[in-house]
C-alpha positions in Angstrom: 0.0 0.0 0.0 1.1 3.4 -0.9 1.5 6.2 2.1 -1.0 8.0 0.5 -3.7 5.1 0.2 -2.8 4.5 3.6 -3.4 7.8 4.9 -6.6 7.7 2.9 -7.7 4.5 4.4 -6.4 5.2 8.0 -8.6 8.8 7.7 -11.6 6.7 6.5 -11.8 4.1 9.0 -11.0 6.8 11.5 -14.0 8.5 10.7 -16.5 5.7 10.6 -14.6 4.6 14.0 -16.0 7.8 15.9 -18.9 7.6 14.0 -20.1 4.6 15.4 -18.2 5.6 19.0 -20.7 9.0 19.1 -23.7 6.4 18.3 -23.3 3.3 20.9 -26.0 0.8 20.6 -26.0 -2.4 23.1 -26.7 -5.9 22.8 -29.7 -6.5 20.0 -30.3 -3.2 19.8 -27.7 -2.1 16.9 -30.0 -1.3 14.4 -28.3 2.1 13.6 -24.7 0.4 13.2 -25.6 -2.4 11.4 -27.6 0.3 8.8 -24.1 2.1 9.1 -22.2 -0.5 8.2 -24.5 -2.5 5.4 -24.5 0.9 3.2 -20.9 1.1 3.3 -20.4 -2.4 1.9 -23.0 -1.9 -0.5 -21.3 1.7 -1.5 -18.5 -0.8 -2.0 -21.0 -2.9 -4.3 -20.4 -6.0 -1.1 -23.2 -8.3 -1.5 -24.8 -8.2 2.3 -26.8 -11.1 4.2 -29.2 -9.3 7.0 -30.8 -11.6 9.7 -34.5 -11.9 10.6 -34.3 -12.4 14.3 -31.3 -9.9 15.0 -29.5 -7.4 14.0 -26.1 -7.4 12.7 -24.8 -8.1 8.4 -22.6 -10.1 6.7 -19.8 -8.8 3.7 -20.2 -11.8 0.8 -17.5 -11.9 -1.2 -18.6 -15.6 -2.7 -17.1 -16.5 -5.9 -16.7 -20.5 -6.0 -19.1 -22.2 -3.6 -17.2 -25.4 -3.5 -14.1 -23.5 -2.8 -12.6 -23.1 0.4 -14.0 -20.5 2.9 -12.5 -18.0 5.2 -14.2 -15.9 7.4 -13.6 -12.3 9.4 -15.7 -11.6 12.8 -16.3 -8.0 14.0 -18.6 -7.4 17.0 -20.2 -4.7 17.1 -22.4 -3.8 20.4 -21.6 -1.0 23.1 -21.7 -1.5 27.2 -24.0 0.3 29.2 -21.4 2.8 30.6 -21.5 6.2 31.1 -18.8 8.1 29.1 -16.2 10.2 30.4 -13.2 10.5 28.1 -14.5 14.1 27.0 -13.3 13.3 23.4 -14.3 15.2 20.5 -16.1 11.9 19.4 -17.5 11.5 23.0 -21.0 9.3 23.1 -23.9 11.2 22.4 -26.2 8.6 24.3 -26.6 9.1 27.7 -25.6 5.9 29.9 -24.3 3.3 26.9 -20.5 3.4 25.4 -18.3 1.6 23.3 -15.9 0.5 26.3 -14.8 -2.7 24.8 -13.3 -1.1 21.4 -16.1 -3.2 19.1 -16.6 0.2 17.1 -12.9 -0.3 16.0 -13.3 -3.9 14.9 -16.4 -2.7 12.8 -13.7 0.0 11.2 -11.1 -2.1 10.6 -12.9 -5.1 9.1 -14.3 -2.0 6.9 -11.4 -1.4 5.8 -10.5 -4.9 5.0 -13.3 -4.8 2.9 -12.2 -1.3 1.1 -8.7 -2.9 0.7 -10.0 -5.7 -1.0 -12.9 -4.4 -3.4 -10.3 -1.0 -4.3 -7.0 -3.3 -5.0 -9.1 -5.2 -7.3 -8.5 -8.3 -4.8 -12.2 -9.5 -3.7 -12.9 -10.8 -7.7 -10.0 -12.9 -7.8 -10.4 -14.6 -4.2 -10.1 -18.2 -5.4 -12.9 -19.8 -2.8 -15.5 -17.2 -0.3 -14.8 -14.7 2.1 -17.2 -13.7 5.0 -16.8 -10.6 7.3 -19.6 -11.1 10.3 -20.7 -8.1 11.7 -21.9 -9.6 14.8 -24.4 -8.3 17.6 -24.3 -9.0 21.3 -20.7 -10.4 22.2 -21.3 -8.6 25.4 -23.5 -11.2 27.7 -26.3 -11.6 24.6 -23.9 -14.7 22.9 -24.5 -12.9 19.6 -22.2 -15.3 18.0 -24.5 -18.4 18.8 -27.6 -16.1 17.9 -25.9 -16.2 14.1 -24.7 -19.4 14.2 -28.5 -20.9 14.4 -29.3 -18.2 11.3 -26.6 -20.0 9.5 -23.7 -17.4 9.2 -21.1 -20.4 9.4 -23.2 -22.2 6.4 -23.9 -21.5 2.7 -21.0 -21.8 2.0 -19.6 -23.4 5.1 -16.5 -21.7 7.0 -13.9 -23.4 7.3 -11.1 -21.2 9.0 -12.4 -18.4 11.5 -10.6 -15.5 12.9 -11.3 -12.2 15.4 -9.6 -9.5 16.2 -9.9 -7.2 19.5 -9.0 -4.0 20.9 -6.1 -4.7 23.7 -4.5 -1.5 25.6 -1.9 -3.5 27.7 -0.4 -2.9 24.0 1.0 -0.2 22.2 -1.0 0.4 18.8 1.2 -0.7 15.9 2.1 -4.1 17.7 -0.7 -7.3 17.9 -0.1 -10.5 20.2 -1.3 -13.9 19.9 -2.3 -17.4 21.3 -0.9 -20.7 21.0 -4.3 -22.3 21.7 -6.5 -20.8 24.0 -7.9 -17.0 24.3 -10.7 -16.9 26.9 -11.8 -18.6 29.7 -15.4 -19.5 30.3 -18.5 -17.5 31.8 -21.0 -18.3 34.0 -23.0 -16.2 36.3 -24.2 -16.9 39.6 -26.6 -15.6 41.5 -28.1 -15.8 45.5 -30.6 -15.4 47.3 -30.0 -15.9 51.2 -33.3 -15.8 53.2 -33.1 -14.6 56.9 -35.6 -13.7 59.5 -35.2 -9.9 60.0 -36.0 -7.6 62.6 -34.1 -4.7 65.1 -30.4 -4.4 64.5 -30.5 -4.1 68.7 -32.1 -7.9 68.7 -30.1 -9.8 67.0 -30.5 -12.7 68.6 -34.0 -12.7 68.0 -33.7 -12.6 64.0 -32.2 -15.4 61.1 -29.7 -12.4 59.7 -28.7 -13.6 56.5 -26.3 -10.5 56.0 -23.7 -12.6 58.4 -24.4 -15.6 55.7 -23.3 -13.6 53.4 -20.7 -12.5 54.6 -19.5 -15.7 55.1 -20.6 -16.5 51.7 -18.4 -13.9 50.1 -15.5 -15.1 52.2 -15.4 -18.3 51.6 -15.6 -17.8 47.6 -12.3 -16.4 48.1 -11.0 -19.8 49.3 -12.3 -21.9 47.4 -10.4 -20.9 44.6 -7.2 -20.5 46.6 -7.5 -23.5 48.6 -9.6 -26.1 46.0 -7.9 -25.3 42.4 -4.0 -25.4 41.3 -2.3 -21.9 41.4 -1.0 -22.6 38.2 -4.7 -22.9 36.6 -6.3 -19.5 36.4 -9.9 -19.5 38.1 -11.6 -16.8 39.3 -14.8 -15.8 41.8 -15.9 -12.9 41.8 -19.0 -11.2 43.5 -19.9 -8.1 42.0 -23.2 -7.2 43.4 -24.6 -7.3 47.0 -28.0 -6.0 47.9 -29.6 -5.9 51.4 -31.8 -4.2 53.5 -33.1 -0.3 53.4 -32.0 0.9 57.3 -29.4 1.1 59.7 -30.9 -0.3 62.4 -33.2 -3.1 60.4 -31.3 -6.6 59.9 -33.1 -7.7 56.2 -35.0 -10.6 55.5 -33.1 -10.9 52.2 -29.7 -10.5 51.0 -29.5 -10.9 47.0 -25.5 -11.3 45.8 -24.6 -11.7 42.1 -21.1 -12.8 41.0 -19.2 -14.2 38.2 -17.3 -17.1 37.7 -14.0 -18.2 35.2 -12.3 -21.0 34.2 -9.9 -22.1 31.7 -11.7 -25.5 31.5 -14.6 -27.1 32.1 -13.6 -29.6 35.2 -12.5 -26.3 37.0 -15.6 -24.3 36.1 -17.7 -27.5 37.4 -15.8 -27.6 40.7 -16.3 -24.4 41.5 -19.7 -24.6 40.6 -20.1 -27.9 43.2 -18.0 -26.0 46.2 -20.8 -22.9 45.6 -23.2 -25.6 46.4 -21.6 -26.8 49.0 -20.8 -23.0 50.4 -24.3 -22.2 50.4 -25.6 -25.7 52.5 -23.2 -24.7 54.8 -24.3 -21.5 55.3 -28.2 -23.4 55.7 -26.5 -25.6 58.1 -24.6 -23.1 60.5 -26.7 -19.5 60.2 -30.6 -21.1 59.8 -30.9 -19.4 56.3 -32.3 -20.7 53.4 -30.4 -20.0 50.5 -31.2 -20.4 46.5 -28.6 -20.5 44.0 -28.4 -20.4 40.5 -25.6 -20.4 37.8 -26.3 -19.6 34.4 -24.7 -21.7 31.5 -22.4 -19.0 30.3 -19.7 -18.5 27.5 -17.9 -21.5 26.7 -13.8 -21.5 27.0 -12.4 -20.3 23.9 -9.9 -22.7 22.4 -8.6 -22.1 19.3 -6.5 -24.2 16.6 -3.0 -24.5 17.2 -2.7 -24.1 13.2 -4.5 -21.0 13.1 -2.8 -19.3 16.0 0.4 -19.8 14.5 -0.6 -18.5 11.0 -1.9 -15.6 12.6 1.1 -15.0 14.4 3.4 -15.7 11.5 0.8 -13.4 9.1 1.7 -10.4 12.0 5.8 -10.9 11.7 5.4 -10.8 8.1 3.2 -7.5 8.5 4.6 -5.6 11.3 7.6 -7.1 12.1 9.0 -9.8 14.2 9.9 -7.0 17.2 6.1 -5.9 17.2 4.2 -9.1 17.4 4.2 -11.6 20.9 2.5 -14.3 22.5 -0.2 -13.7 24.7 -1.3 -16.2 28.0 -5.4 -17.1 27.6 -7.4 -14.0 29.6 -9.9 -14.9 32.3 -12.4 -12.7 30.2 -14.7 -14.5 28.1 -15.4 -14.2 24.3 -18.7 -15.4 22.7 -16.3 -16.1 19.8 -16.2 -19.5 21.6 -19.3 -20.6 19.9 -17.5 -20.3 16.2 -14.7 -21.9 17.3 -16.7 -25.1 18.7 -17.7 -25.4 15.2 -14.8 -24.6 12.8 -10.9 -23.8 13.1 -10.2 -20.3 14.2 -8.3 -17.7 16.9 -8.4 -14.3 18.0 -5.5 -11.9 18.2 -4.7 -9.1 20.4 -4.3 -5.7 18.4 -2.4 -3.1 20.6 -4.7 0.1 21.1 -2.8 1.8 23.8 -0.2 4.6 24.3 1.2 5.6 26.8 2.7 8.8 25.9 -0.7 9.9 25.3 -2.1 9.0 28.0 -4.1 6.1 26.2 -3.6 3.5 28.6 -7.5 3.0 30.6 -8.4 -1.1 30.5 -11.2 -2.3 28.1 -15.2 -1.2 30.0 -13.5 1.8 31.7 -15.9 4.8 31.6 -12.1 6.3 30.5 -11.2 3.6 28.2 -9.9 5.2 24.3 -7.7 4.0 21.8 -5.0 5.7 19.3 -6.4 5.4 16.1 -3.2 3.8 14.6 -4.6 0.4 15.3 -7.1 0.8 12.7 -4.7 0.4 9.9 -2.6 -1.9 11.8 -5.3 -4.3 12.0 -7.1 -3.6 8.2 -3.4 -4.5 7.3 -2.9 -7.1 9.0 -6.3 -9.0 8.4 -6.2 -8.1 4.6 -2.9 -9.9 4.5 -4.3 -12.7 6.6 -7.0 -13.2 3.5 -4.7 -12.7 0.6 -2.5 -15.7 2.3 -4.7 -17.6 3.5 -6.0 -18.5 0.0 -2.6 -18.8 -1.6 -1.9 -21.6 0.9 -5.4 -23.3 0.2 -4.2 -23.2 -3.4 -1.3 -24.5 -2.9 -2.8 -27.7 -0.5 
């Protein structure tokens, strides 16, 4: 690419980026942004696939069905969180933001698409290319939503890949993983019923705050004293609600919490000792407690084979100085569901900076980018296509 179709494209994507940041939608609800982003691939003269039951689009670039298939993923909902960078391109909508960097992916695989359709390149793929502009990757498991409206089929995907915003990293620089990305989801939530009555009388009350207490507490050991330090797991309770007065001990305490693991027998034993937390808590306060855990995300593994094209694709593009290897996150990725199906991996692409102050971690009200990672990443993934079917020619 020229520096002046770079600059071009860079300016482009940049603009469409704080388009969508100034116009946050949440999960299901990104009916503006998928709008946004269907008339620029048709402006591109993309053939587009829509969905009946949700929103979100697809960028068909189908030109031999039995050929093989390759496809892009970009989410593209907001978080409910209140904005307060102060940027120019600020949200507009009161109490929703793009905290998670999805309005970059949405750019970036743009600009794939640009790339592709303006270098002549999209005619000549030798097999089908999909970008998935996906809906509700945060808590909605917009990537299963598609899957059952057949995004995956027609032609069927056979290699899968994601990118995401990471800040840890300096923009120009992406990171990888061997196998593994994400860890998986599930939240939990309690409901510890006490007798109440006057803070003064305790002794005359069930009080299911000291259960919870207790509850909360012992979370914290069952991960450090049930599961091997060197296996990431995590509990974490992030809401607790109870009573209305000082002096009132509550017949109800309501806790809500999440909880990680890199695989499945860790996620179900910490699942069991929650069980077995909360019939302790029955057994030694008098409370009666009700707890449930919700399926969740499933842990992300990706191909080994993918992983290391990735990587290999980012020394080739950026340089072996400005591409590492990444340990799998305890955060959780819906892109799990795709890659239950077919091959595929995510990559890190750096969005941070320090020396402008860009540094805030991903769903901070603060959280921003430096703009340099949208060309990084069109760069990067439109190299990843161009290769990818050369070597499916070549098999």
């Amino acid at each position: 690419m020229d520096p002046k179709q770079r600059e071009e494209l860079s300016n482009w994507m940049s603009e469409i980026r704080r388009d969508l940041h100034r116009h946050p939608e949440l999960a299901y609800q990104e009916e503006r942004t998928t709008k946004v982003i269907k008339d620029h691939l048709e402006n591109m003269g993309i053939k587009t696939r829509t969905f009946e039951k949700t929103t979100g689009v697809l960028a068909l670039f189908c030109n031999r069905a039995d050929g093989p298939t390759l496809a892009l993923r970009a989410d593209i909902d907001a978080l409910p969180v209140q904005e307060k960078t102060g940027a120019p391109y600020q949200s507009q909508v009161p109490g929703k933001m793009h905290a998670c960097g999805h309005d970059t992916h949405a750019a970036m695989m743009l600009g794939v698409a640009k790339l592709l359709t303006d270098n002549g390149e999209a005619a000549k793929i030798p097999g089908n290319l999909k970008i998935i502009f996906q809906p509700a990757e945060e808590g909605g498991a917009g990537a299963k939503a598609l899957m059952e409206q057949g995004a995956l089929k027609d032609p069927d995907v056979d290699w899968i890949m994601a990118p995401h915003a990471f800040p840890d990293l300096e923009a120009g620089t992406a990171a990888f993983f061997r196998k593994q990305s994400h860890a998986s989801a599930n939240r939990f939530s309690l409901l510890i019923h006490g007798e109440g009555g006057h803070g003064a009388r305790p002794h005359n009350c069930i009080d299911p705050v000291s259960a919870a207490a207790d509850f909360i507490k012992a979370t914290h050991s069952i991960v450090a004293r049930n599961i091997d330090p060197l296996n990431p797991a995590v509990i974490s309770v992030g809401k607790l609600r109870a009573g209305n007065a000082s002096n009132v001990i509550p017949d109800l305490v309501e806790i809500e919490g999440t909880i990680r693991a890199l695989d499945p027998e860790t996620r179900d034993l910490l699942i069991e000792r929650l069980y077995t937390a909360c019939r302790g808590l029955e057994a030694g306060h008098g409370v009666i407690c009700e707890l449930d855990v919700s399926e969740g995300y499933p842990p992300a593994m990706g191909d080994e084979d993918v992983n290391k094209f990735m990587y290999e694709t980012g020394v080739e593009v950026l340089g072996p100085d400005k591409v590492s290897w990444l340990p799998p996150s305890t955060g959780a990725e819906d892109f799990a569901y795709y890659m239950q199906e077919v091959k595929g991996a995510m990559c890190r692409i750096g969005s941070g900076n320090r020396a402008k102050g860009i540094t805030k971690p991903l769903h901070s009200p603060l959280f921003d980018v430096d703009e340099k990672m949208l060309i990084t990443g069109a760069e990067f993934f439109h190299r990843c296509v161009l290769k990818y079917f050369n070597m499916a020619q070549d098999a």
